[in-house]
C-alpha positions in Angstrom: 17.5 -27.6 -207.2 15.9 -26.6 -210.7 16.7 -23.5 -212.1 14.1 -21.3 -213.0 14.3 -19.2 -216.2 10.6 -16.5 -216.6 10.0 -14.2 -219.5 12.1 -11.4 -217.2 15.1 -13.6 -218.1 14.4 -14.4 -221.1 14.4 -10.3 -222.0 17.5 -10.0 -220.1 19.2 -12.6 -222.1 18.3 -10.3 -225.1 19.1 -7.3 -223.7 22.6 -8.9 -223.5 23.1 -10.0 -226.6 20.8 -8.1 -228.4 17.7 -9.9 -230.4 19.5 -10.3 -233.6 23.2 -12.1 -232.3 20.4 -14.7 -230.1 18.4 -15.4 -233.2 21.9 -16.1 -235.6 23.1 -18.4 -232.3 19.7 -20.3 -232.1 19.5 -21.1 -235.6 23.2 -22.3 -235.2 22.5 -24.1 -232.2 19.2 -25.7 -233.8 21.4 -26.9 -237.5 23.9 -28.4 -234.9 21.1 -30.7 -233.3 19.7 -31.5 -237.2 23.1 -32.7 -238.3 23.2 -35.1 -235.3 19.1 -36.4 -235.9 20.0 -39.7 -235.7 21.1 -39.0 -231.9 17.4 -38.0 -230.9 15.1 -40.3 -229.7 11.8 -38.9 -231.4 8.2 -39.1 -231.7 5.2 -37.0 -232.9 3.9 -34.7 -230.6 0.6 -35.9 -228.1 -2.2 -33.3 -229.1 -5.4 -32.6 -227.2 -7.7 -31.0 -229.8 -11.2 -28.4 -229.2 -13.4 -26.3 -231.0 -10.9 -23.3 -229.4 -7.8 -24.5 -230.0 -5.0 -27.1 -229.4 -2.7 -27.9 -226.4 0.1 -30.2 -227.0 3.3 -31.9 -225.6 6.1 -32.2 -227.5 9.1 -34.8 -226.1 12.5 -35.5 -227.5 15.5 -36.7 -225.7 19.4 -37.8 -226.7 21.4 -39.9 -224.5 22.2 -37.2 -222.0 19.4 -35.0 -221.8 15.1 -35.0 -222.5 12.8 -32.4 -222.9 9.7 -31.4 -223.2 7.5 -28.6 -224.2 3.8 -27.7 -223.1 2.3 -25.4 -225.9 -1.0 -24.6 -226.4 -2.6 -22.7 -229.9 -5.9 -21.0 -229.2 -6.5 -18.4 -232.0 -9.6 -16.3 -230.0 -6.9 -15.7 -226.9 -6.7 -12.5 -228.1 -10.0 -11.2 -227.0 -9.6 -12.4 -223.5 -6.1 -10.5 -223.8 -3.8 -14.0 -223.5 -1.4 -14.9 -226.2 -2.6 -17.5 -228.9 0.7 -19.2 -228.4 1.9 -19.8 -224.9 4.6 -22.6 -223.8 6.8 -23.7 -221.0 9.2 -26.5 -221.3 11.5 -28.7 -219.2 15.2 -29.8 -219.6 16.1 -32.9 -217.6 19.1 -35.0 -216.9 18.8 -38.5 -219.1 20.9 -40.3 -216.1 18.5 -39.5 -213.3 15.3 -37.9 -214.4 16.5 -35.3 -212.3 14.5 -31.6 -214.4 17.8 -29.3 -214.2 15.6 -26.4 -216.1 12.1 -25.1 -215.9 11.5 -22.8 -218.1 9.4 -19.9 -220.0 8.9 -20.7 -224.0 6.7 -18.5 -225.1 8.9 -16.1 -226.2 11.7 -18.9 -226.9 9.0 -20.4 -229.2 8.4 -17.3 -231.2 12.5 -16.9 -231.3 13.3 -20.5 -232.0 10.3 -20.5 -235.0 11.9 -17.8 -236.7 15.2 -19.1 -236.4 14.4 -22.6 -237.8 12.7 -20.6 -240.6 15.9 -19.0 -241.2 18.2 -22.2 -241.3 15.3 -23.8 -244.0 15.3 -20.8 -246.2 19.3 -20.6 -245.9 19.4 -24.4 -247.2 16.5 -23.8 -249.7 16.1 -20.5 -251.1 17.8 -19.3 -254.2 21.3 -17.5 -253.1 20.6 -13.5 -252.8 17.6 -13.5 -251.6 16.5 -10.2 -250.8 12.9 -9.8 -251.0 10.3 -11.6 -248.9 6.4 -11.4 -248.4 5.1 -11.9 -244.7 1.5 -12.8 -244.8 0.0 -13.0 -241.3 1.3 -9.8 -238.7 0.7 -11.5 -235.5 2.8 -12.3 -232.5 5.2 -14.0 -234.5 5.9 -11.5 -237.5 8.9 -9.3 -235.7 10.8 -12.3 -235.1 10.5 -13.8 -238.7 11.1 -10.2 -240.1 14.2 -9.4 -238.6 15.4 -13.3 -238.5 15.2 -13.1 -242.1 16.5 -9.6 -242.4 19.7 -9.8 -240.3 20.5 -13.6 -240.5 19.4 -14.0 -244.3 19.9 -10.3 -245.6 16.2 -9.7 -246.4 15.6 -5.7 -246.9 12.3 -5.5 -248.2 9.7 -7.1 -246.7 6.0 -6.7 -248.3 3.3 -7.2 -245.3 -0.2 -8.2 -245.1 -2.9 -9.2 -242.7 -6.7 -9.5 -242.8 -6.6 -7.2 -239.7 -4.9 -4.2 -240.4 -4.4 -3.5 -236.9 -1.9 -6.1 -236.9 0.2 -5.0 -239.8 -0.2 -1.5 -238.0 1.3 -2.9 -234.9 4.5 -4.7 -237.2 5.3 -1.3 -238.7 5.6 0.6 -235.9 8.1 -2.5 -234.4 9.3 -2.7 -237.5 10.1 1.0 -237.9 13.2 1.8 -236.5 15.5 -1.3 -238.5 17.9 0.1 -240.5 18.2 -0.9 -244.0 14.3 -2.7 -244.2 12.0 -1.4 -246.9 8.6 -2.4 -245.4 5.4 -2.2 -248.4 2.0 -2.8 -246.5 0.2 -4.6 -249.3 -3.7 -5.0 -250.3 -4.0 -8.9 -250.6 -2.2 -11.9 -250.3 -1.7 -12.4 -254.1 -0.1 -8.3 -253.9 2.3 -8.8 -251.1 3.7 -12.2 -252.7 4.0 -10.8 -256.4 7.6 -10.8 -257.2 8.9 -11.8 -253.6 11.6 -14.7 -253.6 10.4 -15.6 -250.1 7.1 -15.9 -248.9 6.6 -16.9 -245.0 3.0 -17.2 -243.6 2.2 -16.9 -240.1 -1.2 -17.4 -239.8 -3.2 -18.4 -236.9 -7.1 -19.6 -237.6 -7.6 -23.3 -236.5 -9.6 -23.8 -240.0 -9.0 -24.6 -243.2 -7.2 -21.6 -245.0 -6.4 -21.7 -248.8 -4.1 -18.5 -248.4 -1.6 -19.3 -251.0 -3.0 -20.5 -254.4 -1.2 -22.4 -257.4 -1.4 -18.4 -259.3 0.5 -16.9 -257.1 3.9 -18.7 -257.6 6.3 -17.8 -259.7 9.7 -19.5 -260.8 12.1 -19.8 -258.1 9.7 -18.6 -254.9 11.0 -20.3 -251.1 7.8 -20.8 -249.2 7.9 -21.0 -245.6 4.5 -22.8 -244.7 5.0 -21.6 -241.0 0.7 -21.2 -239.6 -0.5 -24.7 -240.7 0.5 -26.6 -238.1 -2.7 -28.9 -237.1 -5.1 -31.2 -238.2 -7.4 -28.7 -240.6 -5.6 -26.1 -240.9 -3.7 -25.7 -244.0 -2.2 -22.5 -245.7 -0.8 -23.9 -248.9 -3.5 -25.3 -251.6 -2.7 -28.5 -252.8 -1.9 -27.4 -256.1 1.2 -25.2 -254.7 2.4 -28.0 -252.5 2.0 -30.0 -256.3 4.1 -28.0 -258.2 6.5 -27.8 -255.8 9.4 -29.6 -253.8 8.4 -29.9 -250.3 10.7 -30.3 -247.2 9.6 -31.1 -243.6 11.3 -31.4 -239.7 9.7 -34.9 -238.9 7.6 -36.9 -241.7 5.1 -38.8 -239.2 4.6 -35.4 -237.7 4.0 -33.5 -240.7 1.8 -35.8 -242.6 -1.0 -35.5 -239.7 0.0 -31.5 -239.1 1.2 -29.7 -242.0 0.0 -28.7 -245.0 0.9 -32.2 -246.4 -1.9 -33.3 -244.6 -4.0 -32.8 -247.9 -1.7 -34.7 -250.0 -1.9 -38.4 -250.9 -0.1 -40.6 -248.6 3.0 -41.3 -250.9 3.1 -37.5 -251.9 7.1 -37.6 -251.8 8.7 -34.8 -248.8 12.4 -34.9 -247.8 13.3 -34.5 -244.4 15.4 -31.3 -243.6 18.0 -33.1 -241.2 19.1 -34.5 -244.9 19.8 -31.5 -246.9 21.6 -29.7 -244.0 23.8 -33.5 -243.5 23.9 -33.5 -247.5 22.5 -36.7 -247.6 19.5 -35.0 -249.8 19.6 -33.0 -252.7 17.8 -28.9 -251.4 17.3 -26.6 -254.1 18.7 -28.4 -257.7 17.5 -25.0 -260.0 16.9 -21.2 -259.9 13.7 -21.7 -260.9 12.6 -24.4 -258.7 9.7 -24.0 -256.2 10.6 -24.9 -252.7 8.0 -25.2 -249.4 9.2 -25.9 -246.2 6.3 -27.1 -244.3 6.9 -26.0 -241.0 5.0 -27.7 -237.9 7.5 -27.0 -235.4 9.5 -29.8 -234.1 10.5 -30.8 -230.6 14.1 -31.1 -231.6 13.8 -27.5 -232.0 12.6 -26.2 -228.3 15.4 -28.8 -227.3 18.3 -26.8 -228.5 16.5 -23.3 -227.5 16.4 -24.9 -224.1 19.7 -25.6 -224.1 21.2 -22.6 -225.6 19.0 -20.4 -222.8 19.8 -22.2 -220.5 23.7 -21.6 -221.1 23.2 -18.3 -221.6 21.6 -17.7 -218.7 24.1 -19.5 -216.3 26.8 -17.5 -218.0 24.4 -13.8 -216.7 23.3 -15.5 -213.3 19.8 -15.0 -214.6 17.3 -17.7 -213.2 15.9 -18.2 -209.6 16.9 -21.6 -207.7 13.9 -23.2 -207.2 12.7 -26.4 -204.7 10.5 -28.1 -207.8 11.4 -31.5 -206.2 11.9 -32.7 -202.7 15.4 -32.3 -200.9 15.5 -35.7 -198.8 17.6 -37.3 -196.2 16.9 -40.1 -196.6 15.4 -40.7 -200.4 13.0 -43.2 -199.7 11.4 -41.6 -197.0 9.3 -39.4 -198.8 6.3 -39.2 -196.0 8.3 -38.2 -193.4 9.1 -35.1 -195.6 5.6 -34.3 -194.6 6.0 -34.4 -191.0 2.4 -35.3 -190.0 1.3 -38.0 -187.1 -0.9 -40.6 -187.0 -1.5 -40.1 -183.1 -5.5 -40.5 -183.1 -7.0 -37.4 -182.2 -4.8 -35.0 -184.0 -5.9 -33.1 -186.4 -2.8 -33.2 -189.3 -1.7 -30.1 -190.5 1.6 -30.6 -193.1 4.7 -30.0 -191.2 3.1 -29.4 -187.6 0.7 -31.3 -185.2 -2.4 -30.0 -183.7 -4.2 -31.2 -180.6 -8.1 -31.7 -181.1 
């Protein structure tokens, strides 16, 4: 049997817990799996790109369990009233191929984003961080704001979006945190002025120039979280230039991120190193850090994991028959139990007479 976890769960799970105690254990449970990197067995994620969008599968696997993740990113969804992000992912037992977990990730996604954001900023950004700009107010923005603001201390948060429907729809989410200053601001260069964070979330599948080299000042944490695709930068290449610039998996990132602009031997460090201090993170106040987030199937691995425990532990989930129960295993056509008799017409599981 495969357990079967649907968004339903998924909000039960948080109404458990409550949003912000899930995000803090995700980003705990994701730094866990980065300290052990070496463990994974891990490629770049297989993309199927078209002029709508991209749907792509994203593998990973340590010597006990694999997963995957389907996730598509189709920027127009939103006219035809679908998510530009939706996902569903797999845990499976490394022993027998047996999938022990089916399960929603669209939500998870959005969750484990903001939490991976978190755990780069907490390795990268200067120490009392307090101010951050979030440029881009879509489906993702409520997670990374109150990621940031309860696992990171964040309490003012300047917001902007082309669409000001968007930021509209973020305040009003937005507008019952305690202790979060929220400034809607006029342009991109307005809401990052003075911030020491600045996460964008954007989601066009073209190429952006949303952050420029005039922008930055001494000491700004850049989470590049939108660019995440061949063409479809956030950063220019002067800020990625003047800056030190950290990535989740190097072959991934170069063809993804906003790296994929820079030279070949621009130099990024790996994350996995600064959180196993085997790489230097921030070395000054003033120093400019971007983590260049693509998203990494090490990360939907330990969000399937941790949901996956949590939801045993509140009997959420529905039992499901996704593979054959068998008798005998390697009779698999009997399972069917059809004739060959001639002149019967085959119906699965019964027999007619013609």
């Amino acid at each position: 049997m495969t357990t079967l976890i649907t968004p339903r769960d998924i909000a039960g799970i948080v109404a458990a817990h409550g949003l912000p105690a899930l995000l803090q254990r995700l980003e705990a449970a994701i730094t866990a799996d980065f300290r052990r990197w070496g463990e994974f067995d891990k490629v770049a994620r297989v993309a199927s790109h078209s002029g709508a969008g991209v749907i792509e599968l994203m593998p990973v696997a340590d010597a006990h369990r694999y997963a995957f993740k389907y996730v598509n990113g189709h920027p127009g969804n939103h006219r035809l009233g679908l998510p530009t992000v939706m996902a569903f992912g797999v845990l499976a037992d490394v022993a027998t191929g047996r999938p022990e977990v089916l399960s929603e990730l669209t939500l998870t996604t959005a969750m484990r984003t903001a939490a991976t954001s978190v755990m780069a900023a907490r390795a990268l950004a200067r120490p009392g961080a307090r101010s951050m700009a979030l440029v881009g107010n879509g489906a993702q923005s409520e997670f990374q704001a109150l990621a940031f603001h309860h696992g990171l201390g964040i309490d003012r948060l300047a917001l902007f979006d082309v669409d000001p429907a968007a930021t509209r729809k973020l305040q009003r989410n937005l507008a019952g945190v305690a202790g979060l200053k929220l400034r809607v601001a006029s342009s991109v260069a307005d809401a990052v002025r003075g911030a020491d964070i600045v996460t964008t979330v954007t989601a066009d599948k073209r190429r952006a120039t949303i952050v420029t080299p005039g922008m930055i000042e001494p000491g700004m944490h850049l989470n590049a979280v939108g660019g995440d695709c061949p063409g479809k930068p956030e950063l220019a290449p002067g800020v990625l230039a003047g800056a030190r610039v950290f990535v989740e998996y190097e072959p991934q990132s170069r063809i993804e991120g906003d790296v994929q602009q820079m030279p070949a031997d621009f130099p990024v460090t790996e994350l996995w190193r600064v959180l196993t201090w085997t790489a230097d993170g921030r070395r000054s106040a003033d120093e400019v850090t971007v983590f260049d987030s693509v998203g990494f199937a090490l990360e939907d691995f330990s969000a399937l994991s941790l949901v996956a425990e949590l939801a045993r532990g509140l009997q959420l989930g529905a039992r499901i028959d996704l593979i054959p129960a068998l008798a005998d295993p390697r009779d698999l056509y009997g399972l069917l139990g059809v004739s060959e008799r001639p002149g019967a017409a085959q119906v699965p599981g019964r027999l007619l007479a013609a």
